[in-house]
N, C-alpha and C positions, 0 to 999 in steps of 0.2 A: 254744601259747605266744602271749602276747599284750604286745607294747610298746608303752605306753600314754604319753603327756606330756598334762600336764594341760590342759586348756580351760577358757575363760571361760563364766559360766554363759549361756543363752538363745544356745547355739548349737544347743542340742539342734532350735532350732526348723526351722534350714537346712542340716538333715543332710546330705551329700551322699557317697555309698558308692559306692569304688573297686575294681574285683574287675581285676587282671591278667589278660589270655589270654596262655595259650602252648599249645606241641604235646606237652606233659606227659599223660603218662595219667594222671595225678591231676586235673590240672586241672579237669574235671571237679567232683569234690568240693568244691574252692575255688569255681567259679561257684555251686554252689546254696549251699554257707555264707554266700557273700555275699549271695545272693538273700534267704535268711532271714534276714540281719542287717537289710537293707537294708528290708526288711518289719516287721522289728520297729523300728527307730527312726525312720520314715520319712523323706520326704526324696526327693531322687532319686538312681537307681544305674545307674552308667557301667560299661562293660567296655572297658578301653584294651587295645591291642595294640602292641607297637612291632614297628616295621618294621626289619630291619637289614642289610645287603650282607649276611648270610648266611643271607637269607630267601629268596630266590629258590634256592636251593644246597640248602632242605629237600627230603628223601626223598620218596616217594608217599605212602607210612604217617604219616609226621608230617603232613604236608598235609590229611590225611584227619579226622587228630585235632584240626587245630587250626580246621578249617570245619567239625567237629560241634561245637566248645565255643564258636565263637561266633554258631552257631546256639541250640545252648543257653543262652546269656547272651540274647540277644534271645527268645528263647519267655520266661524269667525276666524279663522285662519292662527287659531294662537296653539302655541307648543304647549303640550301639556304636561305637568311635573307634579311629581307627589315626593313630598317632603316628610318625615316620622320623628314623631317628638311630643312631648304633652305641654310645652309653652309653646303655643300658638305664635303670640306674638313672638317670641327669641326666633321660630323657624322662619318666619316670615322676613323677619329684620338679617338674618342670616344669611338667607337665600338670596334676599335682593345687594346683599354686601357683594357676596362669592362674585355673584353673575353680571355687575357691573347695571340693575336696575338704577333707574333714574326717576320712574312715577310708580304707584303704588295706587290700586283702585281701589275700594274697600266699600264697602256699605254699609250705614248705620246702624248700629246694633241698639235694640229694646233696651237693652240691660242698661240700668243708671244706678249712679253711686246712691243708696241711700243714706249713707254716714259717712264722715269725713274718714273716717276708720276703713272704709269698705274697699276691695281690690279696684286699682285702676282696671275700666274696662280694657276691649281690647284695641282700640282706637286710641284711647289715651298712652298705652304703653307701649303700643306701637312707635307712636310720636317721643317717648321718650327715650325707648331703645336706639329708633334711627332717625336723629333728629337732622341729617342734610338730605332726607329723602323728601321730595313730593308727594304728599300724600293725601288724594282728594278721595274725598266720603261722601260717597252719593246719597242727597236723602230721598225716601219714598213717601207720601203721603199715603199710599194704598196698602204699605203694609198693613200686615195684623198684629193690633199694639200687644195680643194675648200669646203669641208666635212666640215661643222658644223650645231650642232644644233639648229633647228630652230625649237620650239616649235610651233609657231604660227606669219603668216605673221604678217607686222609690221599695213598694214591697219586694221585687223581684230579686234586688240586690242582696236580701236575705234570706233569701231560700239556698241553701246548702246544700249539696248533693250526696246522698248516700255514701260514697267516696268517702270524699271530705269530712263526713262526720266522723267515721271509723278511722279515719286516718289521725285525727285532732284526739278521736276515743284512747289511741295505742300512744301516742306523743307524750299524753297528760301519764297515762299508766308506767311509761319506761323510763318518765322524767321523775314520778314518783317514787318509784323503787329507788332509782337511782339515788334521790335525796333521802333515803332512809336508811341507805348502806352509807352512807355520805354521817350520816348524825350515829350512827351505829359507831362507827370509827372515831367519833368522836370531832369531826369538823362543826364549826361554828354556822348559824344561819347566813353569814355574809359570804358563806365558799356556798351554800345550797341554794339563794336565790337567783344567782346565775345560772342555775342550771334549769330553772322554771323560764329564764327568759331566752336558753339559749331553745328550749321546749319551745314556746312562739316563734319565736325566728322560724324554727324549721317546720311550726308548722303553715306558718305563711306564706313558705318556701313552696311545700307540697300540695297545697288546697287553690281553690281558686277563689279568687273575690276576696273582699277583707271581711266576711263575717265570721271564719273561721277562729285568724286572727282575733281579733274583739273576744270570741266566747272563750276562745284559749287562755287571754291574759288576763281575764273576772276569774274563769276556774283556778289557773294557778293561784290567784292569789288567794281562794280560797283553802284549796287543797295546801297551799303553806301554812295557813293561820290551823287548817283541822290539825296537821301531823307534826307541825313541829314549833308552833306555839305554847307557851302557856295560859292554861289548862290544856293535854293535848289532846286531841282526838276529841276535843268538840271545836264551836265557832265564836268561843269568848277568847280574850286576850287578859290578861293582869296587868302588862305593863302599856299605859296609854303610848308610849310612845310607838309600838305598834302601827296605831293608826297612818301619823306617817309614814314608818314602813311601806305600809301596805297603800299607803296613796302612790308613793314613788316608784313601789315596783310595779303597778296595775300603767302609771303614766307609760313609766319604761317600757314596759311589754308593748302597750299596745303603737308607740312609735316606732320600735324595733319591726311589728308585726308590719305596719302601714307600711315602711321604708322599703322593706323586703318584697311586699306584694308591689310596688313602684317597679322596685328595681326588677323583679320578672316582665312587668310590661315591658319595660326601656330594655331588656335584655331582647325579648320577643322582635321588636320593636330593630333595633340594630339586627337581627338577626338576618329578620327579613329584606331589610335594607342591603345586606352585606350579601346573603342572597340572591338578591336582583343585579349586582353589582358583578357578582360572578355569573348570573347567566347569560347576560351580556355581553361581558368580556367573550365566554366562551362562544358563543353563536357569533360575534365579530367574528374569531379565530376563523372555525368553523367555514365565515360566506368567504372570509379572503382567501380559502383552502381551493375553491367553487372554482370547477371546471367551465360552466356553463351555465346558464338559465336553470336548466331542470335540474341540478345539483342547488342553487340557490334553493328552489322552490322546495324542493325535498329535505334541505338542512329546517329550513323554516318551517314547515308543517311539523316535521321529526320533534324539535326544538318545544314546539307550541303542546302538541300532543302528551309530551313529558312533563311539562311544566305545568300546565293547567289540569291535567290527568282527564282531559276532556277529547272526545275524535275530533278531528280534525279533517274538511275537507279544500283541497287547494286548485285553483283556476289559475290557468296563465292564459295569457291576453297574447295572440299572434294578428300582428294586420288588423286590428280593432276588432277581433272577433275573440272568445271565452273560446277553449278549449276543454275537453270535454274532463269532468272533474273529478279525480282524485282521492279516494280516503286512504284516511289513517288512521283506526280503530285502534281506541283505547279500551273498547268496552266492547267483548265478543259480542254480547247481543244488540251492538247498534252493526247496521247493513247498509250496502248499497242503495237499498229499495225503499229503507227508512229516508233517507238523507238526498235522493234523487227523484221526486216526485214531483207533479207542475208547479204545487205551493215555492218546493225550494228553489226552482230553475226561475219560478217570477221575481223570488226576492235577489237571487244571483243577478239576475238579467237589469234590475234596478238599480241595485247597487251599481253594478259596473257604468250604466250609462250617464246614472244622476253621480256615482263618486263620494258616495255616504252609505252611513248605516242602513241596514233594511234588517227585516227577519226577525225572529224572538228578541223582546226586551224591550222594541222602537216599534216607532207609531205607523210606520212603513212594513207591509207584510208581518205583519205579527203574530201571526197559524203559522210560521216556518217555525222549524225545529230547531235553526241554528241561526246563529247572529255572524251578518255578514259584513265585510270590509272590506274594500278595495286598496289595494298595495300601489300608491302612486308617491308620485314626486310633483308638487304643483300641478301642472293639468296632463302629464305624460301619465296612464296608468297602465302598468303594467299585470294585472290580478286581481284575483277576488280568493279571501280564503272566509270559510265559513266555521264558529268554533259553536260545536254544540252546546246547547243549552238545557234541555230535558230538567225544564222548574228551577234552575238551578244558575240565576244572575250574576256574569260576575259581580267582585268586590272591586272595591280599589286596587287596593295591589293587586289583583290579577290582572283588570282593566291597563294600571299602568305597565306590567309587562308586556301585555300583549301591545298595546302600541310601540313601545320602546322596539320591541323585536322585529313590529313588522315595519319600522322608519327603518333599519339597521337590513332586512330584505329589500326597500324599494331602494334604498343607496347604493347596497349593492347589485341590482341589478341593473339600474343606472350606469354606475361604473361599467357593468361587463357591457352596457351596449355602448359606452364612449370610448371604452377599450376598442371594439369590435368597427366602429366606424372609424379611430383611427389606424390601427390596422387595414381597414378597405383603400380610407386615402392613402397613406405609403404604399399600398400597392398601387394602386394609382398613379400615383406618384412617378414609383418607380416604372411602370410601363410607360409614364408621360416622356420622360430621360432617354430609357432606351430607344422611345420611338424619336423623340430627336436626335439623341445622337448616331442612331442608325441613319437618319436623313442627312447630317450634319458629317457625318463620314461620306455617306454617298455623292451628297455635292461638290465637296472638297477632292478627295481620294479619289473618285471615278473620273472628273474633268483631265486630269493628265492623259490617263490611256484613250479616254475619249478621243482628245483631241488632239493626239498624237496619230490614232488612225484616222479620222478628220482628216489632218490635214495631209499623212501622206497618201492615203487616199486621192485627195483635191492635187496635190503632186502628179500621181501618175496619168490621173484624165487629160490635167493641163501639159504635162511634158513629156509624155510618154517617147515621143521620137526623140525628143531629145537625148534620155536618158542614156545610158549605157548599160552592159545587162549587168555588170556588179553591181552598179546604184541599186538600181531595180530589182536584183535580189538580197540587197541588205532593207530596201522598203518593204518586200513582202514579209521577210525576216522580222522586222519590228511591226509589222501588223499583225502576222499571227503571234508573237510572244504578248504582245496586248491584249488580242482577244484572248486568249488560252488563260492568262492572269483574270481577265472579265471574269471568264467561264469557271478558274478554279472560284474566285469569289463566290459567286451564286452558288454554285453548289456547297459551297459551306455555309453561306446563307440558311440555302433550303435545309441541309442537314441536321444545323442548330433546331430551327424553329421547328421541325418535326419531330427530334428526338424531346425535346423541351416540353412538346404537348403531346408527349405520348404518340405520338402518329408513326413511328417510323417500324415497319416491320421487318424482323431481324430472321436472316436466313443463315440459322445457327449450322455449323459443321465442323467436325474436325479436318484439319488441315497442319501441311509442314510449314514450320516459319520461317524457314531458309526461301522456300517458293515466294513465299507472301512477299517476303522482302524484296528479291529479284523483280518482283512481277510490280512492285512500289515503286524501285528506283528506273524503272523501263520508262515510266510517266514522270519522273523528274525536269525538269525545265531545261535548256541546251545552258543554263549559267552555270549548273553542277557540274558539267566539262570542266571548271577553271577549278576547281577543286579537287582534292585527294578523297575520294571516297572511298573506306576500307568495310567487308564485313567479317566478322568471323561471329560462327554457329558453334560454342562449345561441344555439343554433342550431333552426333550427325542424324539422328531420328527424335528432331524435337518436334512435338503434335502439342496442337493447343485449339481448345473447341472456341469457334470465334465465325465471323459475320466477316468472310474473306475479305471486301468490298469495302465494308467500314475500317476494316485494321489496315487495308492497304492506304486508305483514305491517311487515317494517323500518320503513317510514317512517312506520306509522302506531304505532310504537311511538319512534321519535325525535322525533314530533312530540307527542305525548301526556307523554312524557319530559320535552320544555322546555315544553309547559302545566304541565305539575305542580311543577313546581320554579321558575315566574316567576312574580311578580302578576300580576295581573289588566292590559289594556291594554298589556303589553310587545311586544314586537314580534318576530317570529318568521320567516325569511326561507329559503325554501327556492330553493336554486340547483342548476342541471345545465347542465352542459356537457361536451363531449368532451374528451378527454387523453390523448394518445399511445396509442391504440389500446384507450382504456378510455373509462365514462361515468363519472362525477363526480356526483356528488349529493349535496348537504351541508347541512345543517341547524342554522341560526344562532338564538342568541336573547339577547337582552339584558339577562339575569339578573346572580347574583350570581356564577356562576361555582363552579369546581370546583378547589379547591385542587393545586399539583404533590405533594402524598407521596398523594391519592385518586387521582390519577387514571391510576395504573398498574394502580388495582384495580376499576376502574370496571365492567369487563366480565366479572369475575368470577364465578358464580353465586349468590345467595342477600347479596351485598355489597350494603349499602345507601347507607352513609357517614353522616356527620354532617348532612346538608343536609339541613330539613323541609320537605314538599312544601306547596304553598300552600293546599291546602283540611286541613294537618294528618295525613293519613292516612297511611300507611308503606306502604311499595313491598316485595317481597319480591326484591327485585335479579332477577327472569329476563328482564327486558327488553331491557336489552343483551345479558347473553350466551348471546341467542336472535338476535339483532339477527347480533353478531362469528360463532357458528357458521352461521348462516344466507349469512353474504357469504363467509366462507372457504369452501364448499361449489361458491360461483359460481368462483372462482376470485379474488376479489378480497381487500381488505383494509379495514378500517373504522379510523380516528382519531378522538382527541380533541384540538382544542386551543384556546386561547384566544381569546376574539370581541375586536374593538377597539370601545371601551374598556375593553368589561367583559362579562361573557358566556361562553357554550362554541359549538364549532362542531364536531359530530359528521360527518364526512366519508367516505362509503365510495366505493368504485369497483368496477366490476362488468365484464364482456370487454364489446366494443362489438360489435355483431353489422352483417349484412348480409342484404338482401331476395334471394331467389333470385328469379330471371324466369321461372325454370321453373314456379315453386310456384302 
């Protein structure tokens, strides 16, 4: 049977299929119907369950049946959702409002009106709650027409706990006094019957089930009619109107009592609701806190082992292989030895390859101790956690935490491996860049000197007699200053890429920085001739522990740096002095200067900027940041900033060392 209300077209696009669980032996049937509806129109498919005060009160047998169908619903690929509330149908018509359902699966229910009087089933009022929903009812011939739920026999309901008797015993006693000091004082019975009902209320409040209730609101009204009736102190009345009295206040009482024992469900009820709702939140918090995999894996187990007050054991999944497992004892006497035995390691071993339950509870390794689950996303699984079980099945709500918790572990550790791959590609990436534009400099930037010696090279073969010897020594002159630019290339090449990977080994000493400098500018190019190079050493024994070789390197690459980029005749000023436990040495020139948006990128690799150098030629940028890794290495730091009036001042600092007397 299918009841169908018409929909708007291009909804077909946002199917969304509803299949109800219950503890139905059919039910079954209805999960895979829905499965294959939900398959064929696509879309996504939920399996709601409502939770109701007379869920906890279900038998073993129904328990059993209704944690295989909504295991079945999940192997069926459908989201699993528990919903709390005692109108069935409102939650259901509810849920599918919130969530944007579009069909509703449902199964025929036994139950039939027998009087026009009698409650709309829950099929009927389903249909009438939300009437532009689809909502197809699957019939079964195979049911059992004697099949109905019966949370708990009807005696059971009246058996009263020791508690609760004593508790209804002191209510009726305090509520009496109370009304006796009440008539003492001379109040009226309409100020002492509220006090026998507000006696119900709380005892409704404090007992459990409603028989408490019930015997509370007969004895009050008994104990009204003995103490403070006429004739008192027995159980006759004089004035017949009594009777109604006493019909009104017995009704009162015992609605009072019913409404209260309700509303402790519906409290209970929300409570736990709002519960689940916070440990979720917190455990999000918590995985988006997660350093890593094994932080994920640890929030989770932590999480589960609090919540269910049950051990917990957790596997993480490396390279398609189970790593070796985990507890987290909530209970001193569950052990390693308990919970890692071949039983457990076969039902571990199952789970993870079939990607389903196994272990206590399922029909899969069922002698294991703990019930097992695989932490995946679609077919990626990243785990297996296993939660003990020791006789002890989850319920629903526990059931639905624990799934909630461990979807909200396999997302995020999802995330951290699509964090993780792309972080690999950016770096990728970026070494794809550098290695091109290292190529993309080289082809460019190196063809000038090339073939500038090239061809005077090819010059001197073909016209050497020709020549005269100034030519001839202004060609050797431009050959070697090409090759010597080759050669400083490459070596700042090699220098980069070995300090970069760690390779470069540092022949730490103290030494004078006046020497360093001297022995720097010795290796300066024949163009530093057309310039004014000045130094001054504030103090005359300035020592600074340093990697001679590489600092000379520096400065003979900051001072090459400001020849190449100032005319000719500019002035070029190198300073050192000490500074709070460091040397100072800075390199001034009176050029044009380097704009503020380049010079964040100055030290970049392979960065050139806009600026052309004075003989023309282009820089492949590893000067500087050969220059910056070279002095972060010392321990120091390297700047750029503005020369007065105009100009840059490249500034590093290096540790200051000291002469042993020993040495």
């Amino acid at each position: 049977m299918r009841m169908k209300n018409i929909k708007n077209k291009g909804d077909a696009d946002s199917e969304h299929t509803l299949v109800c669980l219950s503890a139905s032996p059919t039910n079954a049937k209805i999960v895979k119907t829905a499965a294959r509806m939900a398959a064929a129109f696509g879309g996504s498919f939920t399996a709601l369950y409502v939770q109701t005060p007379n869920s906890e009160k279900m038998d073993d047998a129904s328990r059993r049946r209704l944690q295989y169908h909504i295991r079945l619903a999940e192997k069926m690929g459908a989201t699993i959702t528990t919903v709390y509330g005692e109108d069935v149908s409102f939650q259901i018509a509810e849920f599918a409002r919130i969530s944007g359902v579009t069909k509703i699966v449902i199964g025929r229910s036994n139950v039939k009106r027998r009087h026009f009087w009698s409650k709309l089933t829950l099929t009927e009022k389903l249909a009438e709650i939300a009437p532009n929903l689809e909502i197809h009812i699957i019939p079964d011939n195979t049911a059992d027409p004697k099949y109905k739920e019966k949370p708990q026999k009807l005696w059971q309901s009246f058996i009263p706990y020791p508690r609760d008797l004593l508790i209804t015993l002191l209510v009726l006693v305090l509520t009496t006094l109370l009304g006796v000091a009440l008539y003492y004082f001379g109040f009226t019975d309409s100020n002492i019957i509220p006090v026998y009902i507000l006696g119900v209320l709380l005892t409704s409040l404090f007992t459990r089930g409603y028989f408490c209730g019930v015997v509370s609101s007969l004895l009050s009204v008994m104990l009204f009619n003995f103490f403070f009736t006429e004739p008192r102190l027995t159980f006759h009345a004089y004035d017949s109107k009594y009777a109604v009295t006493f019909a009104i206040m017995l009704t009162a009482s015992i609605i009072t009592g019913t409404l209260a024992s309700k509303l402790k469900s519906h409290a209970k009820l929300s409570t736990q609701a709002a519960f689940r709702t916070k440990v979720l939140l917190d455990t999000n918090q918590l995985l988006q806190k997660a350093q890593d995999d094994d932080d994920i894996f640890n929030i989770t187990a932590t999480q589960l082992m609090k919540l269910l007050n049950r051990s917990v054991v957790m596997y993480s999944a490396l390279d398609g292989k189970l790593s070796k497992g985990a507890l987290y004892s909530a209970d001193p006497e569950v052990s390693g030895t308990d919970l890692f035995t071949a039983a457990e390691e076969n039902a571990v071993k199952w789970a993870f390859e079939n990607r389903h339950r196994a272990g206590a509870t399922t029909d899969t390794r069922p002698r294991a101790k703990c019930l097992y689950m695989a932490i995946r996303i679609n077919e990626h699984i990243y785990g297996v956690v296993g939660i003990h079980i020791d006789g002890k099945p989850l319920d629903s709500f526990e059931n639905s935490i624990l799934l909630s918790i461990l979807g909200e572990c396999a997302l995020a550790l999802d995330n951290n491996r699509n964090a993780k791959e792309k972080e690999l590609a950016a770096v990728l990436a970026k070494n794809e860049q550098l290695r091109a534009n290292l190529l993309r400099a080289i082809s460019h930037d190196l063809r000038t000197p090339l073939t500038s010696i090239s061809g005077n090279a090819s010059n001197l073969i073909s016209n050497r007699e020709k020549l005269d010897e100034v030519t001839k020594e202004q060609i050797y002159t431009d050959i070697f200053d090409d090759s010597q630019w080759l050669i400083s290339l490459v070596e700042n090449l090699l220098s980069v890429t070995r300090i970069e990977e760690g390779r470069m080994n540092f022949n730490m000493s103290v030494q004078l920085m006046d020497e360093v400098i001297d022995e720097a500018l010795k290796h300066i190019s024949r163009k530093g001739a057309d310039h004014n190079i000045s130094i001054d050493c504030k103090d005359e024994l300035l020592l600074a522990r340093m990697d001679a070789k590489l600092i000379i390197q520096v400065i003979i690459n900051l001072v090459e740096n400001a020849i190449k980029y100032t005319p000719a005749d500019s002035d070029i000023r190198i300073v050192a002095e000490n500074m709070n436990g460091y040397v100072s040495v800075s390199v001034s020139d009176n050029g044009s200067g380097i704009s503020d948006t380049e010079k964040a990128r100055v030290f970049e690799m392979f960065y050139t900027g806009d600026n052309k150098s004075a003989d023309s030629r282009r820089s492949l940028g590893l000067g500087l940041a050969l220059c910056r890794s070279i002095i972060n290495a010392h321990g120091g730091e390297i700047t750029l900033t503005d020369n007065d009036p105009h100009g840059c001042v490249f500034t590093f600092t290096i540790p200051s060392g000291e002469v042993n007397i020993n040495e």
